[in-house]
C-alpha positions in Angstrom: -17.9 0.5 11.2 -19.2 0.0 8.1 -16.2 -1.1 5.1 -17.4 -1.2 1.7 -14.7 -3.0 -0.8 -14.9 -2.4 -4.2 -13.0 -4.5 -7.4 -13.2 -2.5 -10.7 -10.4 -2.5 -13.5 -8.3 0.5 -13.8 -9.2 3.2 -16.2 -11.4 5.3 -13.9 -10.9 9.0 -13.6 -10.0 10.5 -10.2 -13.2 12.3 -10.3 -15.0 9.1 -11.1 -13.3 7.2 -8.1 -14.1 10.7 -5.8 -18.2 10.1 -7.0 -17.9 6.4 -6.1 -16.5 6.8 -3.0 -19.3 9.5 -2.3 -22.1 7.8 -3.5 -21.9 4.7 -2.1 -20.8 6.2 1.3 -24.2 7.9 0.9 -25.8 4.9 0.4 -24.4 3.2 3.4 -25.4 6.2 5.7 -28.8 6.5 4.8 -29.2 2.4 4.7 -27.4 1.9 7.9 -28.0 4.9 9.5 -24.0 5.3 10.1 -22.5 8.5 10.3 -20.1 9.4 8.0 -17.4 8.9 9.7 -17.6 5.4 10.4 -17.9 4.3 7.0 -15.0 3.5 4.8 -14.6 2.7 1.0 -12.0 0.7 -0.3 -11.3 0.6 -4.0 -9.3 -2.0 -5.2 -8.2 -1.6 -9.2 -7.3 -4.3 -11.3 -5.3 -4.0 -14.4 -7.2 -5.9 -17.4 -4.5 -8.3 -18.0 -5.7 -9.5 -15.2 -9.5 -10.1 -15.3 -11.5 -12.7 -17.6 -15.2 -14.0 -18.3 -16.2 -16.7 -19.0 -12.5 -18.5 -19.4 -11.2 -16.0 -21.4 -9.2 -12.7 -20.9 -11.9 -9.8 -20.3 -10.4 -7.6 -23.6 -10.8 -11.5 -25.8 -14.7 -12.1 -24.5 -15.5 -8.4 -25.7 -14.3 -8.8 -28.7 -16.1 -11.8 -29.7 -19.4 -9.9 -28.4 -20.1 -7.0 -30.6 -22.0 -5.4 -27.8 -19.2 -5.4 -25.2 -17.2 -3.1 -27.5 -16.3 0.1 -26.3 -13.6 2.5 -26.7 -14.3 4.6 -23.8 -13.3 3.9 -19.9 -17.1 3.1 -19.7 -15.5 0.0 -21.0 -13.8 -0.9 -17.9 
């Protein structure tokens, strides 16, 4: 049985977590050649507080790099 875990930080849409879960279950299936019901996806969401690159807190490191700035949940 296939068990894919994913870490992303919080701030996804249900319908964005729904196309994950889809996609990369896909994925699995057609790499494995598991059927569907054997393969499970676990999302695991972080709140930002609680992630950091590079020594600093994530929301810090973007905003020293102009190109890590984002307003949108692309952002997370």
């Amino acid at each position: 049985m296939p068990i894919v875990t994913i870490n992303i930080l919080e701030g996804r849409s249900k319908d964005q977590k729904t196309n994950l879960i889809k996609n990369v279950s896909t994925a699995v299936m057609e790499t494995l050649g598991a059927p569907s019901e054997s393969v499970r996806v676990i999302i695991n969401e972080m709140p930002v507080e609680n992630y950091g690159i590079a020594g600093l807190p994530v929301l810090e490191y973007r905003a020293r790099r102009p190109e890590d700035r984002r307003q949108t949940t692309e952002d997370r």
